[in-house]
C-alpha positions in Angstrom: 90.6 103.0 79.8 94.4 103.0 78.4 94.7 101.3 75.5 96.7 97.4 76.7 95.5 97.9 80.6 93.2 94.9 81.3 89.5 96.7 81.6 88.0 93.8 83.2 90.2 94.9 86.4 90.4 98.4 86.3 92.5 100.7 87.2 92.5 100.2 91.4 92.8 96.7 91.0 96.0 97.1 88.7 97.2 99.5 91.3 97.0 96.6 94.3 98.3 94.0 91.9 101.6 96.2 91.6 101.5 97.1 95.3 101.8 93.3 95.9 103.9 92.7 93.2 106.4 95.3 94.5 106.4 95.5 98.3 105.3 93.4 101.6 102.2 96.2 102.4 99.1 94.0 103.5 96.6 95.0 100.4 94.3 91.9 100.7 95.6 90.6 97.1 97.9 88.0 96.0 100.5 89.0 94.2 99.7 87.7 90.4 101.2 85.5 87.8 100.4 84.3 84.2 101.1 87.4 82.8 99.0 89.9 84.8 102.1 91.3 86.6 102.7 92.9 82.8 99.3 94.3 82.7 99.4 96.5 86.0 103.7 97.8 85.5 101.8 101.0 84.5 101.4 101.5 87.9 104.8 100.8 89.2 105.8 104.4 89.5 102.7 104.9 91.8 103.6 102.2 93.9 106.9 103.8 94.2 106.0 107.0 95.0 103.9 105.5 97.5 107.3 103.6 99.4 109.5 106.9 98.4 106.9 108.8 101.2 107.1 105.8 103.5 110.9 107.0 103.7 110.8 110.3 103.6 108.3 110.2 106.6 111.3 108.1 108.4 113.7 110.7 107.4 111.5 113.7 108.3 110.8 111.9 111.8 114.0 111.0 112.6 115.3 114.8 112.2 112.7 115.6 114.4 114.2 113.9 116.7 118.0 115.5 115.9 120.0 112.6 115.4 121.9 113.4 112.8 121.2 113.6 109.2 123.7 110.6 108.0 121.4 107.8 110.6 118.1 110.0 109.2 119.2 108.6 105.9 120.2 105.4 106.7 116.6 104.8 108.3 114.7 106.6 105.7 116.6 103.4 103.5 115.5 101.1 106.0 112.2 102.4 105.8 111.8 101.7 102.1 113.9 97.9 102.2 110.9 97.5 105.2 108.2 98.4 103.1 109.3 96.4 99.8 111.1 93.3 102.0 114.3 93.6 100.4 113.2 92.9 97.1 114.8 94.6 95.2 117.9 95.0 96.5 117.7 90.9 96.9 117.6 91.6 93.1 120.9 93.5 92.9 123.3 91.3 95.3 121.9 88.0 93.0 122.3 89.5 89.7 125.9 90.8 90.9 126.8 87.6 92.2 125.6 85.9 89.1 127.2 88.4 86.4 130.3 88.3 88.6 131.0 84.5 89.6 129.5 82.4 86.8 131.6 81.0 84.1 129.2 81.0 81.7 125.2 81.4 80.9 123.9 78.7 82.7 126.0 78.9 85.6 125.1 82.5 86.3 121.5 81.5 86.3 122.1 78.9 88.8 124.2 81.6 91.1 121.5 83.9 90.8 118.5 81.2 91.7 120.9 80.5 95.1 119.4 82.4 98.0 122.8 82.8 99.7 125.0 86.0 99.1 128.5 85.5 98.3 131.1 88.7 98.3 130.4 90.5 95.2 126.4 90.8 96.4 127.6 91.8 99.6 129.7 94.3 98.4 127.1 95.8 95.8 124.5 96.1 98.6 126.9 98.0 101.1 127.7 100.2 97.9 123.5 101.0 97.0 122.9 101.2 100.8 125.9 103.6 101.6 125.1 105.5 98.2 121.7 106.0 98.7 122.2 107.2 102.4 124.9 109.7 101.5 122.7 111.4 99.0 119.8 111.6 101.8 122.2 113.3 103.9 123.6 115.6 101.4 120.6 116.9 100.7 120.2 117.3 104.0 116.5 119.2 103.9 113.4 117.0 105.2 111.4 118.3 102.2 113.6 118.3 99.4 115.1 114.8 100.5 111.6 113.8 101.1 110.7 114.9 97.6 114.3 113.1 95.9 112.6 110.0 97.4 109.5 110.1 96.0 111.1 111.0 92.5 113.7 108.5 93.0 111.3 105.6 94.0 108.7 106.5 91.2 110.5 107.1 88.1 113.0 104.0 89.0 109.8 101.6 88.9 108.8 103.6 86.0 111.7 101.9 84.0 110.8 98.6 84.7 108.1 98.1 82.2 110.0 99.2 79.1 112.9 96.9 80.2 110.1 93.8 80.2 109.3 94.6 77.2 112.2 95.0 75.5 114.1 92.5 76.9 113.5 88.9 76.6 113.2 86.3 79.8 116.5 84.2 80.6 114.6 81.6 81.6 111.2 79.6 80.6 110.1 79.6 84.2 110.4 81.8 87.4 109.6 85.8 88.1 110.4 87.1 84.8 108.8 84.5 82.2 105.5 84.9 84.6 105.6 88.4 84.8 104.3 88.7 80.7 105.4 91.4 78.5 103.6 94.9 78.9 102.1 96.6 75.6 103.6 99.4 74.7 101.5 101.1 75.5 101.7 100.2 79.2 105.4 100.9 78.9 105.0 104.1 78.0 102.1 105.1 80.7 104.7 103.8 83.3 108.2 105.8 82.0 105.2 108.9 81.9 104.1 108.6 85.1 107.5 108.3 86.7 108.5 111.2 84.5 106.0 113.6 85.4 106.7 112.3 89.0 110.3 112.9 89.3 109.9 116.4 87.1 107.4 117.2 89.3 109.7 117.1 92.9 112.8 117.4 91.6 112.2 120.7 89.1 112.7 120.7 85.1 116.3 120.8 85.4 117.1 118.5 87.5 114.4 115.8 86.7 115.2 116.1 83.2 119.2 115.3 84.1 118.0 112.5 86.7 115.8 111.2 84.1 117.9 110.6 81.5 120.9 109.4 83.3 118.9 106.8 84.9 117.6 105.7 81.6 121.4 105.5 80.2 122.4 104.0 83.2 119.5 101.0 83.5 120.1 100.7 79.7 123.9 99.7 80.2 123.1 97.6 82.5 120.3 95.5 80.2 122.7 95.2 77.6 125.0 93.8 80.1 122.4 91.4 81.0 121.6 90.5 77.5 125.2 89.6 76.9 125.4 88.1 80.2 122.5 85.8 80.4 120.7 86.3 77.2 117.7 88.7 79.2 116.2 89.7 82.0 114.9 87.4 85.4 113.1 88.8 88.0 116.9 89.8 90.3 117.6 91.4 87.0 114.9 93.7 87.2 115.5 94.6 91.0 118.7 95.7 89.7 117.4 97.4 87.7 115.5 99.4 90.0 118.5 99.7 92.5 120.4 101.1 89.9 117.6 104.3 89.0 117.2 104.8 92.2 120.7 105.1 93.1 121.3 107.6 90.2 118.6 110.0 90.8 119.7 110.2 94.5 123.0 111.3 93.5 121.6 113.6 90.7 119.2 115.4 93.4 122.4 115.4 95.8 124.2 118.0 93.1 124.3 121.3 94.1 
């Protein structure tokens, strides 16, 4: 067993705590607090690889069915917002809102707590939804787009646990402050796993470019969020995830 994974659950069991942490798929588990949700962001990536498949199916089914690689790529995104219930892009359109319309700290928190979207969420979601598809659809081949998903979905999870742990909470309460922070240890199995995933479909090139631009870009965007409102909260981190995902899309769409 990893040094800072929880041997009293195992390895499987970590796997269905992130599963239920991280998408709506019925795995017969609650999804955890007090800290556990820390313990099992190791296997984020493999979560995500899991929902990247779930939308390359869609996108490899619906060119079966010739209609058009640009709707193939808008329901291989539907597929993955299905399988995760909106979570994370939930994440984006609150943080947006938050960062864009509050005032000051506490006001941003109290925008991004509000389950209503106001403009600047709905604008970031058409963006990650639109962006996302047009990459599908430039790459155009079943198998390679199937494979950008799988990288795309994996290593952008895979960033998640370093951010918990470097990052504070903004708040004493809600998804973030009972998420725990992950060892370092757990950090860096997680950032592994999604790196040998998204080297692994996308090529050594390419993975190493869509790795590392991820990274900057999901970096930028914590320091904007420790500036902003002093951490990270559980939208914070879908953003997070929205953001990686977005990136390598676009990295695997370059010819």
């Amino acid at each position: 067993m990893v040094r800072g994974m929880d041997a009293r659950r195992g390895i499987f069991t970590d796997f269905l705590l992130a599963t239920a942490v991280l998408t709506r798929l019925p795995v017969g588990i609650a999804a955890p607090g007090d800290g556990m949700v820390a313990a099992s962001c190791w296997a984020f990536p493999l979560v995500g690889a899991g929902i990247g498949f779930i939308a390359g199916l869609a996108f490899f089914a619906a060119e079966l069915l010739g209609i058009g690689a640009l709707p193939a790529a808008l329901l291989a995104v539907l597929a993955g917002v299905a399988a995760t219930g909106a979570l994370h892009e939930d994440g984006l359109a609150d943080t947006v809102d938050g960062f864009g319309g509050g005032t000051d700290r506490a006001a941003k928190l109290a925008i991004m707590r509000d389950s209503r979207v106001g403009a600047y969420g709905a604008i970031a979601l058409v963006f990650s939804i639109g962006l996302r598809a047009a990459a599908i659809a430039a790459i155009g081949d079943p198998i390679h787009a199937g494979l950008a998903l799988i990288a795309a979905h994996a290593a952008a999870r895979g960033l998640l646990a370093p951010a918990m742990l470097l990052l504070p909470p903004a708040r004493e309460d809600g998804l973030g402050a009972a998420a725990g922070r992950p060892s370092r240890v757990v950090a860096m199995v997680a950032v592994a796993i999604g790196g040998v995933i998204a080297l692994g479909c996308l090529g050594p090139r390419a993975g190493t470019v869509a790795l590392a631009l991820a990274g900057a870009a999901v970096a930028a965007i914590a320091v904007l969020a420790r500036r902003q409102i002093g951490g990270y909260t559980g939208d914070v981190l879908g953003a997070f995830q929205q953001i990686g995902e977005i990136v390598i899309l676009l990295v695997a769409a370059t010819p």
